[in-house]
LUMFI-444454 format. One line per field, with one value per residue (C-alpha): residue number from 1; x, y, z negated. Coordinates in nm, 2 decimals. Each point is the difference from the previous one (the first is absolute). Layout:
// LUMFI-444454
num NUM;...
px X;...
py Y;...
pz Z;...
//
This chain:
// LUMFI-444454
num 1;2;3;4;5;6;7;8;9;10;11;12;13;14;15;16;17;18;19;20;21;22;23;24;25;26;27;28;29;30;31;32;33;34;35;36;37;38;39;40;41;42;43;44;45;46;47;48;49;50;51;52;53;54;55;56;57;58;59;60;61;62;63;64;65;66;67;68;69;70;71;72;73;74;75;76;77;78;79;80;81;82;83;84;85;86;87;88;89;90;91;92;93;94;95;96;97;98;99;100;101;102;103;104;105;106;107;108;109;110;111;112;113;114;115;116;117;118;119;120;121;122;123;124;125;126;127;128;129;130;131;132;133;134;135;136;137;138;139;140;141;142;143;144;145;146;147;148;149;150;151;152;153;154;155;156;157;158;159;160;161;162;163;164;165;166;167;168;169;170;171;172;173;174;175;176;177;178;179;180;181;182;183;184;185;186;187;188;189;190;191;192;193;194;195;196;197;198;199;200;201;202;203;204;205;206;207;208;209;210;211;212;213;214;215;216;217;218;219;220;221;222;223;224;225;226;227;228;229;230;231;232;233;234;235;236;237;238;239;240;241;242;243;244;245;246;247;248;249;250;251;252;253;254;255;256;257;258;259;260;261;262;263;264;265;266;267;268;269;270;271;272;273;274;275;276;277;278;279;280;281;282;283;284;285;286;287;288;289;290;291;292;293;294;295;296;297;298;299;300;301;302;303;304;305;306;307;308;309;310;311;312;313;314;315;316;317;318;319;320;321;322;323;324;325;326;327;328;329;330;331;332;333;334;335;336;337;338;339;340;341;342;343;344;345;346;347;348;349;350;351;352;353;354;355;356;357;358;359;360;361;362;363;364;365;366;367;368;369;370;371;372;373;374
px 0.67;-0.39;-0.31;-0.32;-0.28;-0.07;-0.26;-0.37;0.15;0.16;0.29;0.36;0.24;0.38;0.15;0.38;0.30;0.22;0.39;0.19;0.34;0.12;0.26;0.21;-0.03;-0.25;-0.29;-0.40;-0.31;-0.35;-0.34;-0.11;-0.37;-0.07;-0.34;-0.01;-0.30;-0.21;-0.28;0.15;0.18;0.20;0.13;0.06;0.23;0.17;0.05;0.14;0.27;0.11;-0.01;0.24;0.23;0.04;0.04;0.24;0.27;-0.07;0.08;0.32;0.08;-0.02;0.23;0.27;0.01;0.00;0.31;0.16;-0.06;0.17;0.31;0.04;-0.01;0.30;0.18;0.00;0.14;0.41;0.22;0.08;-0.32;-0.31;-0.27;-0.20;-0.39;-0.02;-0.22;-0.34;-0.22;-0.33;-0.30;-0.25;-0.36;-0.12;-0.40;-0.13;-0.38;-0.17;-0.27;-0.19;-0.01;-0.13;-0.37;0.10;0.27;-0.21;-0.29;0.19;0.01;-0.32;-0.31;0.05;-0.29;-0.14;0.12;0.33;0.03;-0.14;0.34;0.27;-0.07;-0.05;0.35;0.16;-0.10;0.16;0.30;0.29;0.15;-0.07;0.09;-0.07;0.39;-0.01;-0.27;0.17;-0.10;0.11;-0.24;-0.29;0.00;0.03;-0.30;-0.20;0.06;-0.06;-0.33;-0.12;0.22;-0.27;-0.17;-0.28;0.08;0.15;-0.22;0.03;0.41;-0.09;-0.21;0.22;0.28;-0.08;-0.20;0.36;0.21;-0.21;0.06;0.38;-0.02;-0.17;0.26;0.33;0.14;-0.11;0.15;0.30;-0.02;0.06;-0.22;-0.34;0.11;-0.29;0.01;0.22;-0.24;-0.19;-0.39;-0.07;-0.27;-0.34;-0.33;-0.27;-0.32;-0.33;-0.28;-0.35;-0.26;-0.31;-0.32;-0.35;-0.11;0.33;-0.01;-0.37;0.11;0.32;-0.23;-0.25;0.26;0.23;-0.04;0.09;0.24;0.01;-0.34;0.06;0.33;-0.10;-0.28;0.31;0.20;-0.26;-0.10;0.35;0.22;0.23;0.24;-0.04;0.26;-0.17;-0.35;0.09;0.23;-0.25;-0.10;-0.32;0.25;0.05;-0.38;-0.15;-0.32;-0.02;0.36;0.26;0.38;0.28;0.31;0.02;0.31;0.17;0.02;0.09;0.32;-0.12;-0.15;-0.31;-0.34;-0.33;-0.35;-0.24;-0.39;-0.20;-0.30;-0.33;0.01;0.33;-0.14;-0.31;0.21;0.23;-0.27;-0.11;0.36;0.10;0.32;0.18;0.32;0.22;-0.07;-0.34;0.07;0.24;-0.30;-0.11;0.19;0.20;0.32;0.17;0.34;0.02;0.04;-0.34;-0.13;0.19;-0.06;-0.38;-0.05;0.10;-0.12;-0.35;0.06;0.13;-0.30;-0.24;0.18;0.12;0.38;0.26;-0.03;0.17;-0.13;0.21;0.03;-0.28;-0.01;-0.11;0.19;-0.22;-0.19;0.21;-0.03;-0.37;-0.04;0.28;-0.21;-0.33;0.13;0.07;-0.28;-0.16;0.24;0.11;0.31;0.32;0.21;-0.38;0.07;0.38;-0.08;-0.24;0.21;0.33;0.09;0.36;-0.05;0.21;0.17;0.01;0.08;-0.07;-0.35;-0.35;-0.26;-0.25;-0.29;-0.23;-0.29;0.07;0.08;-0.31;-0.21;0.12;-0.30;-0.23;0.14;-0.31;-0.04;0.01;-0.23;0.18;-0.35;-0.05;0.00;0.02
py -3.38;0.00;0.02;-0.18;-0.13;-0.40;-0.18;0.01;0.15;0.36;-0.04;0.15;-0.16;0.11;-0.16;0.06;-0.22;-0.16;-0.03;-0.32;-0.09;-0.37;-0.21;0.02;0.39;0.04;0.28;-0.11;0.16;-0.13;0.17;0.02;0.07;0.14;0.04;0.32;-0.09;0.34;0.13;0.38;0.14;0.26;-0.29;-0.28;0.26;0.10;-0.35;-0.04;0.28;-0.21;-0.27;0.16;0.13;-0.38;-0.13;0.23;-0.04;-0.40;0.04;0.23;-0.29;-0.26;0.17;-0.01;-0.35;-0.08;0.25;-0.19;-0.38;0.12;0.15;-0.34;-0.19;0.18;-0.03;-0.33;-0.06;-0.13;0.31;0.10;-0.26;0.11;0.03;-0.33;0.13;0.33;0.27;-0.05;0.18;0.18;-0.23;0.26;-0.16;0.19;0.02;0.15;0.03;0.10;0.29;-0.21;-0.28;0.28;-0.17;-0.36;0.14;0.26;-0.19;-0.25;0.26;0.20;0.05;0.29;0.20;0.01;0.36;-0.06;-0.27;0.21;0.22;-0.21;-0.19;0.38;0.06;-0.32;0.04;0.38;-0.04;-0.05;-0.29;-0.35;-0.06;0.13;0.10;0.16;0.28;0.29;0.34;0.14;-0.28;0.04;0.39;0.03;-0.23;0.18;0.33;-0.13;-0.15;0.22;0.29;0.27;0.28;-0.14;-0.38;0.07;-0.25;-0.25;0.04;-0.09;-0.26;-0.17;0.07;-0.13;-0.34;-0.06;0.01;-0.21;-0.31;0.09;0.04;-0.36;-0.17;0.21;-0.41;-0.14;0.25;0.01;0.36;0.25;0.26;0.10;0.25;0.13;0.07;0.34;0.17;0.24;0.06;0.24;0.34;-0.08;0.18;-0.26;0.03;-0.11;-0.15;0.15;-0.17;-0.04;0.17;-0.28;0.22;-0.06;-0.33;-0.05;0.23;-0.22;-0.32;0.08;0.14;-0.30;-0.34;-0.33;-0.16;0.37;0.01;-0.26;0.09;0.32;-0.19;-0.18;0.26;0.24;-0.29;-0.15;0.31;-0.24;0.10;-0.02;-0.32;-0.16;0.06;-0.16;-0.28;-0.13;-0.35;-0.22;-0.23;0.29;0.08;-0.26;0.07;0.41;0.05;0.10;-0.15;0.14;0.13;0.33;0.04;0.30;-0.17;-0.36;0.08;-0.02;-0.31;0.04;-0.03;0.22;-0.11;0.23;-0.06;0.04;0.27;-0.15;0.22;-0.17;-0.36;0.09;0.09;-0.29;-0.24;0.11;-0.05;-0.29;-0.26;0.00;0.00;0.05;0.37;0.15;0.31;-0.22;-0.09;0.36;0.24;0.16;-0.21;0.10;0.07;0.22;0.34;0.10;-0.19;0.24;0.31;-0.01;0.06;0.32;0.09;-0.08;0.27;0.24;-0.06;0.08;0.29;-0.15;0.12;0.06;0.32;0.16;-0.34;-0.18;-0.21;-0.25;-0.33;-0.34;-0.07;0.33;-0.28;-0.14;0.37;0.07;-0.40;0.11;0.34;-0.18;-0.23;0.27;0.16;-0.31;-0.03;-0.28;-0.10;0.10;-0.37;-0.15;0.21;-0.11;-0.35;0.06;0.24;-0.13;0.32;0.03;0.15;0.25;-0.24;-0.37;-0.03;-0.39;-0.05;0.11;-0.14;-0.29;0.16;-0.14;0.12;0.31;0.04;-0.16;0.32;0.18;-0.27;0.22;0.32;0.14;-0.08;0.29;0.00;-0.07;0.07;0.31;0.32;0.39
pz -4.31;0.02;-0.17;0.09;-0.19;0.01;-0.09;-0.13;-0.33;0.18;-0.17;0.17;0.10;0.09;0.34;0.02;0.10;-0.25;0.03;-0.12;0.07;0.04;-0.18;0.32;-0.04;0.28;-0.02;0.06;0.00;-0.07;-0.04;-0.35;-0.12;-0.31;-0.15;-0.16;-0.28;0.09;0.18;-0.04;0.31;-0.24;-0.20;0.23;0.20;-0.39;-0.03;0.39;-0.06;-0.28;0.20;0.24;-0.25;-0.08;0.29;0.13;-0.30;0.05;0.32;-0.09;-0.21;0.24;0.19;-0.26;-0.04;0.37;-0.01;-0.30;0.19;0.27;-0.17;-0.26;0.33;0.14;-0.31;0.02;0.31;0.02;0.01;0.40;0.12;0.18;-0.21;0.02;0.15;0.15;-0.23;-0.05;0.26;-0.10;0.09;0.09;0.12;0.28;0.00;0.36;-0.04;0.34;0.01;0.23;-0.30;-0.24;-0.09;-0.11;-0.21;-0.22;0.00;-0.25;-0.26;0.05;0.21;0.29;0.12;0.32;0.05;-0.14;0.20;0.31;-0.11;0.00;0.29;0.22;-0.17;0.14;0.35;0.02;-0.25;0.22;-0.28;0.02;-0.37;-0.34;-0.07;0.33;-0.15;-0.16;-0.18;0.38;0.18;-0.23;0.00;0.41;0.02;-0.22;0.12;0.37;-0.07;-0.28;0.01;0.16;-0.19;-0.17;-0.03;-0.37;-0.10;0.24;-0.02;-0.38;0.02;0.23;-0.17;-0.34;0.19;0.13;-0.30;-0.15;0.22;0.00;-0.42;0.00;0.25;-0.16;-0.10;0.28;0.30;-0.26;-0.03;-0.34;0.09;0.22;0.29;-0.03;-0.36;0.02;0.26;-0.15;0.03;0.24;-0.09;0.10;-0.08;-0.15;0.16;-0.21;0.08;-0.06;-0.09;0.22;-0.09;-0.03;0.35;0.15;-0.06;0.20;0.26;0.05;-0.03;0.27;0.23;-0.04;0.18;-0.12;-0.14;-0.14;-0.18;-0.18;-0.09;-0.12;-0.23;-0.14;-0.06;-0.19;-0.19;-0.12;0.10;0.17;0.28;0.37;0.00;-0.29;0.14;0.33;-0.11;-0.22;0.05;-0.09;-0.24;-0.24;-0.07;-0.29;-0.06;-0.03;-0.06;0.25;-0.15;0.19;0.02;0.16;0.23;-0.16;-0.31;0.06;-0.09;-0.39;0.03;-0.10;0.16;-0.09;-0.04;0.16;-0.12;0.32;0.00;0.12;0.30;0.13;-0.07;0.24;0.21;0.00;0.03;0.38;0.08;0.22;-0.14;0.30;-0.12;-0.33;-0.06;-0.07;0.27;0.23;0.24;0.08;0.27;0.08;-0.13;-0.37;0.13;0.29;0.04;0.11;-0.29;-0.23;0.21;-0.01;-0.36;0.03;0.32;-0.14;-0.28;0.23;0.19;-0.35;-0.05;-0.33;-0.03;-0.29;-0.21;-0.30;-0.22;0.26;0.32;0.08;0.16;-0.08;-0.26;-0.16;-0.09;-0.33;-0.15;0.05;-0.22;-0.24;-0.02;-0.06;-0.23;-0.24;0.06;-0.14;-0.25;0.06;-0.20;0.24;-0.10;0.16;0.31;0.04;-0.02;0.31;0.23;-0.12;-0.11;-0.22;-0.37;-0.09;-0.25;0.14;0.41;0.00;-0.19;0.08;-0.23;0.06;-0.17;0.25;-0.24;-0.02;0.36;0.09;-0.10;0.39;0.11;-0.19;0.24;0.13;0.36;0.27;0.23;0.36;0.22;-0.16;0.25;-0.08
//
């Protein structure tokens, strides 16, 4: 049995195969759906245990009068005759879901994430399985530890770990499977590492050190406190008028997009850019996806001197906490600044607000002066 949520409502629902036995005493399965009427995790798995219990003494049931068929059929066969049809056979449907067939499959049921996606399809090139029911707790935990078993990759072993059980959690009825192998392995120890924010002079010295795409990215980012994928998957379609309507990669899983209100010095910026193509930084060098591309943003701060201390480690993605820090500062309301940065309350993991309104007052930031020299 599984739980996954459906629907635009977020409701649970229970995935489990049913048993049901034939008049001629045979045995057959089918997938049964139940919705589970609530939006609360702790509940919808109360209500799944009971489920379970159910289902289990239905089946236990089932079982008894298949037994009882067959014995009233061999009573009534003539004394010293061979009984007339041979005993019923258990019909058991065989489902055999290939990894390689992964994406069509979940993406009935939900929407996957770029990264997630990124994770499962790295995992079906070096598992040694060709199908789901080939993938045990032995499989799963060999591939992890080879990939992401080093000191220091706690995170990474986590990450990846928790991205893969979810497609197998999603596909448990189709694959034909009871159980994610990858559900029993435990997290591994990691040390978090923060992010610091960056200082207003860090932020110029960054600027007039950095060449484009970069300049303009880090103008984004100050502005919106978006995230280096956001900032440079964003594309002309999303931006109406002075808003920015997207949703950021690391939460597409909830659904939900933000609206980000534009601060003037982003739209002057944005208006000497040229439409080349579909994203508003997708004309500029060097390319978005290599590794160079990734490796110069920290080379630059190397290069300023501007390194991690005991407030925590920097890089660009420093960015989203010095906005988050200069919203407060501002006051502005903290449910404003969610619904900007796509941020998860404490409370709710699938909501940030719309108060475009209030969110609009981060166009009234003041503007730092990028020319400026000591």
């Amino acid at each position: 049995m599984a739980l996954r949520k459906r629907g635009k409502t977020g409701l649970w629902h229970a995935y489990f195969r049913t048993v049901t036995a034939t008049p001629d005493g045979r045995i057959k399965y089918a997938a049964t759906t139940v919705n589970l009427g609530t939006a609360d995790l702790r509940e919808a798995r109360a209500l799944e245990a009971e489920l379970m219990r159910k289902n289990r003494e239905a089946t236990l049931h089932q079982r008894y009068l298949a037994r009882v068929a067959r014995l009233e059929r061999s009573a009534s066969a003539a004394p010293g005759s061979p009984v007339g049809d041979p005993l019923p056979v258990r019909e058991h449907r065989r489902v055999r879901l290939k990894l390689k067939d992964w994406r069509a499959a979940a993406e009935k049921y939900r929407r996957v994430s770029a990264d997630t996606a990124k994770i499962f399809d790295r995992f079906v090139k070096g598992a040694p399985c060709v199908y789901f029911d080939e993938v045990t707790s032995d499989v799963a935990l060999r591939y992890l530890q080879e990939f992401y078993g080093e000191e220091g990759k706690g995170k990474s072993f986590n990450n990846n770990k928790t991205a893969l059980n979810s497609i197998f959690r999603v596909l448990l009825v189709d694959a034909g499977m009871s159980a994610s192998p990858f559900a029993a392995i435990p997290n591994r120890r990691h040390e978090a590492q923060h992010q610091r924010p960056f200082s207003e002079d860090e932020f110029r010295r960054i600027y007039q050190a950095a060449r484009e795409p970069w300049k303009t990215a880090v103008v984004i980012a100050w502005y919106t406190g978006l995230r280096e994928e956001t900032v440079f998957n964003a594309r002309w379609d999303q931006i109406d008028g002075d808003v920015l309507t997207i949703m950021p990669g690391k939460t597409a899983r909830y659904g939900r997009a933000v609206q980000v209100p534009l601060h003037p010095e982003i739209m002057r910026r944005l208006a000497d850019l040229p439409h080349e193509n579909d994203y508003v930084l997708g004309v500029l060098p060097p390319k978005r996806r290599n590794s160079s591309f990734h490796q110069y943003f920290g080379n630059l701060l190397d290069g300023l001197g501007i390194v991690a201390d005991a407030r925590g480690i920097v890089n660009f993605n420093c960015f989203r906490n010095s906005f988050i820090t200069r919203c407060d500062e501002q006051g502005l309301p903290r449910h404003a600044t969610r619904g900007i940065v796509g941020q998860v309350s404490d409370e709710t993991t699938d909501l940030y607000s719309h108060d475009l309104a209030t969110a609009r007052r981060v166009q009234q930031f003041p503007t730092v002066d990028l020319e400026k020299t000591d």
